[in-house]
Backbone bond lengths (Angstrom), bond angles and torsions (degrees), N, CA, C in turn:
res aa  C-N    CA-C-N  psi(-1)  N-CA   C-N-CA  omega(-1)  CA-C   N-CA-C  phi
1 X - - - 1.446 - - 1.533 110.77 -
2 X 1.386 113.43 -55.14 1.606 109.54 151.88 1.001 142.09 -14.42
3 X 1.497 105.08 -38.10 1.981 112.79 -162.14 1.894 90.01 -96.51
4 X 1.169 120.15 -22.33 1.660 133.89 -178.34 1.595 100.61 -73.50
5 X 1.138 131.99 -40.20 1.481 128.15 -174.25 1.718 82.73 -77.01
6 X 1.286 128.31 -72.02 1.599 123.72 -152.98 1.512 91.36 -61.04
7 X 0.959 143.23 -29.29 1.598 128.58 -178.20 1.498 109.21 -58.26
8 X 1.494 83.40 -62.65 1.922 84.57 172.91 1.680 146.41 -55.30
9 X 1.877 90.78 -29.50 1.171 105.67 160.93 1.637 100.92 -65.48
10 X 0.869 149.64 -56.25 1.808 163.81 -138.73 1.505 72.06 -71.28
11 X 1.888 124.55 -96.84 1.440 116.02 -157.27 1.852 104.96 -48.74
12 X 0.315 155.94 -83.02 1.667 164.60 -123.19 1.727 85.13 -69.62
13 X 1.137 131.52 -25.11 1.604 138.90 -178.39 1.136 118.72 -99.15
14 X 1.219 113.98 -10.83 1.210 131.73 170.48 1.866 114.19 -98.26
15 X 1.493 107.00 -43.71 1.307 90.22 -171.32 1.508 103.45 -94.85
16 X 1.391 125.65 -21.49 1.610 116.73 141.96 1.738 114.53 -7.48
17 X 0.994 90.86 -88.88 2.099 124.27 -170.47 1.546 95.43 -49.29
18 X 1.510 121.78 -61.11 1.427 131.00 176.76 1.498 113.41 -38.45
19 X 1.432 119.02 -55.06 1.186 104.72 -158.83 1.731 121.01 -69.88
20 X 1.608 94.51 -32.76 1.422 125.00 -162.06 2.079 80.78 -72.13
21 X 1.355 137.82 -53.60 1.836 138.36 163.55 1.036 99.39 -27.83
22 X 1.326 108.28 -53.32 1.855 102.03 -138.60 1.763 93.48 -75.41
23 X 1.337 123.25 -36.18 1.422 127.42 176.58 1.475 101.80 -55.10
24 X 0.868 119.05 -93.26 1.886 119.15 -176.67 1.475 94.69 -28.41
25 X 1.329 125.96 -60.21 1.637 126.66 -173.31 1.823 99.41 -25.73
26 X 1.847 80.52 -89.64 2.030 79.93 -170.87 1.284 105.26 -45.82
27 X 1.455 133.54 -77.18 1.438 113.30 -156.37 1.237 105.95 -26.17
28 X 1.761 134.07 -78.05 1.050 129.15 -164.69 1.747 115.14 -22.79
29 X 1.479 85.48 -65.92 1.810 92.88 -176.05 1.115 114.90 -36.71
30 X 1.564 123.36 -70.07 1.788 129.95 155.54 1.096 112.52 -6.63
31 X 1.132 126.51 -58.14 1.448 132.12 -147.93 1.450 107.29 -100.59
32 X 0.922 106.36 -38.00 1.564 101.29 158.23 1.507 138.79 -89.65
33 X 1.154 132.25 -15.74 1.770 142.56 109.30 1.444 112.73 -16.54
34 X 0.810 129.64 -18.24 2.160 126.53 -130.87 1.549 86.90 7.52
35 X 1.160 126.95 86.07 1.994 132.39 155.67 1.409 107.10 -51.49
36 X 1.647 111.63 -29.87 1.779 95.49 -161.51 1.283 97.84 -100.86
37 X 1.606 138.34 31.73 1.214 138.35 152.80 1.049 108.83 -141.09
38 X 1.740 111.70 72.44 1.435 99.23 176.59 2.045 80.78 -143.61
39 X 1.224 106.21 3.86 1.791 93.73 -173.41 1.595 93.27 -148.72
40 X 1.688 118.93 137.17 0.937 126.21 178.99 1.281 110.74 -65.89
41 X 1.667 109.68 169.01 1.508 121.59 -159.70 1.864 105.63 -69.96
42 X 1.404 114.10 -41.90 1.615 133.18 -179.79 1.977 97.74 -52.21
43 X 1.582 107.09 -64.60 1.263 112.47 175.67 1.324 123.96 -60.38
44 X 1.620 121.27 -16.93 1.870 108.29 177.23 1.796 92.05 -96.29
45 X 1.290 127.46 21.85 1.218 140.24 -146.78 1.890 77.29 -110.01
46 X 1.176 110.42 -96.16 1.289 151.78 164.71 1.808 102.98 0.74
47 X 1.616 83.84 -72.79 1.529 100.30 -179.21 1.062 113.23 -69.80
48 X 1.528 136.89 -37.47 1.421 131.13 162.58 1.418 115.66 -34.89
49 X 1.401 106.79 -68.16 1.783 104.24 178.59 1.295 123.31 -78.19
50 X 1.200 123.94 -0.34 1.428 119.87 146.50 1.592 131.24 -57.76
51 X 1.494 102.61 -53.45 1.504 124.89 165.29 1.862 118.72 -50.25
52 X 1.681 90.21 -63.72 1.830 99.23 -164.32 1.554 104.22 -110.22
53 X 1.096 128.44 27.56 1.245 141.80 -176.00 1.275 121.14 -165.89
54 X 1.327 131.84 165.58 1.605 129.35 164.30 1.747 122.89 -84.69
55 X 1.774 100.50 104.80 1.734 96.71 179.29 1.563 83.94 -160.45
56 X 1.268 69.81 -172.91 1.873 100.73 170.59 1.223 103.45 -107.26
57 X 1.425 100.11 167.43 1.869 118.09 176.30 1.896 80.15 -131.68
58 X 1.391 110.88 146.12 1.559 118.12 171.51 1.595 100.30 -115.74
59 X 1.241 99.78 178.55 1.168 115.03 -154.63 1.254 102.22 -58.73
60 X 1.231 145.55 -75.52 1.460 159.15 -112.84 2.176 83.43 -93.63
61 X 1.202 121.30 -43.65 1.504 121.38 -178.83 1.591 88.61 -80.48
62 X 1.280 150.78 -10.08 1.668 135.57 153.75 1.232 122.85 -58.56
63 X 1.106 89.79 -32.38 1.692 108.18 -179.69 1.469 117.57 -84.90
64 X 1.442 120.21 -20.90 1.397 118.79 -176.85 1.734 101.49 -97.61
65 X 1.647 114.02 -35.11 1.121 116.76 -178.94 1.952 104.34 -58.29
66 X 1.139 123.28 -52.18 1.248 118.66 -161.46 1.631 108.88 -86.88
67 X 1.595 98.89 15.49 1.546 105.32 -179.08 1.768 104.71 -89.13
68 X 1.697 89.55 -30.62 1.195 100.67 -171.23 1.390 117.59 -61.64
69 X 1.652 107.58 -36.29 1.387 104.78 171.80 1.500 86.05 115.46
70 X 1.903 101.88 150.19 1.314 108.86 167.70 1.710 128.59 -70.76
71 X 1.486 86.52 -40.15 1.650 101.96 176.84 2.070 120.75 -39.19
72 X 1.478 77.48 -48.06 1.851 92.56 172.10 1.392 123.50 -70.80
73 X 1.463 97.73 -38.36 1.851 112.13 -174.14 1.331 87.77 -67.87
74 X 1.620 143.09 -59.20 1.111 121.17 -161.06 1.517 127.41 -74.43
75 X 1.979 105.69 -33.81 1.613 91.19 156.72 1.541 134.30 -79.18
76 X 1.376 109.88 3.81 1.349 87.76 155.23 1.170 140.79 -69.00
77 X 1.355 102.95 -53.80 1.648 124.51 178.70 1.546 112.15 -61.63
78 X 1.342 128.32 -29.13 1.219 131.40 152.66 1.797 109.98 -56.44
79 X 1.011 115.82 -40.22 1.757 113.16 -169.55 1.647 103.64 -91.45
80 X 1.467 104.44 -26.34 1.993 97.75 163.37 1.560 105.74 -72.12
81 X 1.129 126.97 -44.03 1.895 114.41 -178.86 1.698 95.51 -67.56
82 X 1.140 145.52 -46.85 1.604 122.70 173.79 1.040 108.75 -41.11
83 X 1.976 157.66 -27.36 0.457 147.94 -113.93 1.600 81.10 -114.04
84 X 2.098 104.25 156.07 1.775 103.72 -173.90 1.641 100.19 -66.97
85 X 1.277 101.67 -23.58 1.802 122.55 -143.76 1.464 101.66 -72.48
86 X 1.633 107.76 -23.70 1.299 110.72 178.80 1.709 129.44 -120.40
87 X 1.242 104.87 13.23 1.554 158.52 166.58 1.976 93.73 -13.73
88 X 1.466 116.07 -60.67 1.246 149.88 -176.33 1.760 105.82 -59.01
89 X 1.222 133.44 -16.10 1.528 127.08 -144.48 1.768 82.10 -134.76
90 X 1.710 93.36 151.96 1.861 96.66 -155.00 2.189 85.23 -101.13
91 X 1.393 90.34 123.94 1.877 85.62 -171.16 1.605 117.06 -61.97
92 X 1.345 101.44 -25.36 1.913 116.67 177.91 1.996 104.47 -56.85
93 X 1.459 112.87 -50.44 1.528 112.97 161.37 1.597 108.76 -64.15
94 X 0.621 120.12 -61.38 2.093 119.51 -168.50 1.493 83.71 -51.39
95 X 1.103 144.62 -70.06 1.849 151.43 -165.49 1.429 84.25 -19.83
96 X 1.751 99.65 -80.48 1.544 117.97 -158.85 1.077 128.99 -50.61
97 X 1.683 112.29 -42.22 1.331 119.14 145.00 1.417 152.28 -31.92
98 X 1.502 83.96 -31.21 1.535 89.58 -171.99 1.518 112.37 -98.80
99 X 1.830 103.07 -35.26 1.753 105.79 165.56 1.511 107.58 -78.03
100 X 0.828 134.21 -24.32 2.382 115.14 146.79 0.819 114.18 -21.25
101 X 1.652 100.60 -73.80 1.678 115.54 -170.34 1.568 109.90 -52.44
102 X 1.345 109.54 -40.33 1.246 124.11 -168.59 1.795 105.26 -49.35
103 X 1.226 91.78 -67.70 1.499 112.82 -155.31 1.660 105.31 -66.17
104 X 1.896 102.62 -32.47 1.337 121.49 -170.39 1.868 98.82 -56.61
105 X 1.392 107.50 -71.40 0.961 100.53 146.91 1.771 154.01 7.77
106 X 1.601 98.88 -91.61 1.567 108.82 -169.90 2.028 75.93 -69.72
107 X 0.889 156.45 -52.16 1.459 146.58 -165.97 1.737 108.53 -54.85
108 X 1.145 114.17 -38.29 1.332 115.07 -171.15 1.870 99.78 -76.85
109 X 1.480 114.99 -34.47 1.137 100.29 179.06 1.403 112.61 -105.74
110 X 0.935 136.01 2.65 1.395 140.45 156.02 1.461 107.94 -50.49
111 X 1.382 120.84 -64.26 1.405 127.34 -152.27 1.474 98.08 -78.91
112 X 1.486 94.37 142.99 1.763 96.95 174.16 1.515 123.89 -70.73
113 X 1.464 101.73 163.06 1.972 93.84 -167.52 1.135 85.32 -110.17
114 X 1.814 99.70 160.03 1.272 112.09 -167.57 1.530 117.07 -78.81
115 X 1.407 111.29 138.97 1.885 99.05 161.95 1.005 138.32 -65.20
116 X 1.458 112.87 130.16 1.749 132.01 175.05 1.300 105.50 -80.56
């Protein structure tokens, strides 16, 4: 029963310490990508409410999102749920959301288009 309290102490010490990483983490990443100039203002538009809201992303913002790269797509959307503003929204849905979009995405531009 002992080793169950120190486990718990361990996560709860961990995701303490974690959250406060994972912030410096993405920025860093961001910032060294430059992520926030790699997709026009209409397209982080798009992809926002696809991700943290109910929409679509169309084609031409699929194409800029997966230009951006996964590395970026994921610290962003990780560094918008740090945010207080979004404090309210469960991060396990935004995750899922965002690798859909993700994947929905890299599939739409992966696959070849048909000939005219």
């Amino acid at each position: 029963m002992a080793s169950l309290n120190v486990y718990s102490a361990l996560v709860v010490l961990f995701l303490t310490c974690g959250a406060a990483m994972a912030t410096k983490e993405n920025d860093q990443i961001i910032k060294e990508n430059n992520c926030e100039t790699k997709m026009g203002l209409p397209c982080v538009l798009e992809a926002f409410t696809s991700i943290f809201e109910t929409g679509t992303i169309s084609n031409k913002c699929c194409g800029e999102l997966v230009g951006l790269g996964k590395v970026c797509h994921s610290a962003l959307v990780k560094r918008t749920l740090e945010n207080p503003l979004f404090k309210d929204l469960r991060p396990a849905t935004i995750i899922a959301k965002s690798i859909q979009t993700w994947n929905n995405c890299l599939a739409l531009i992966d696959s070849p288009s048909p000939s005219t």
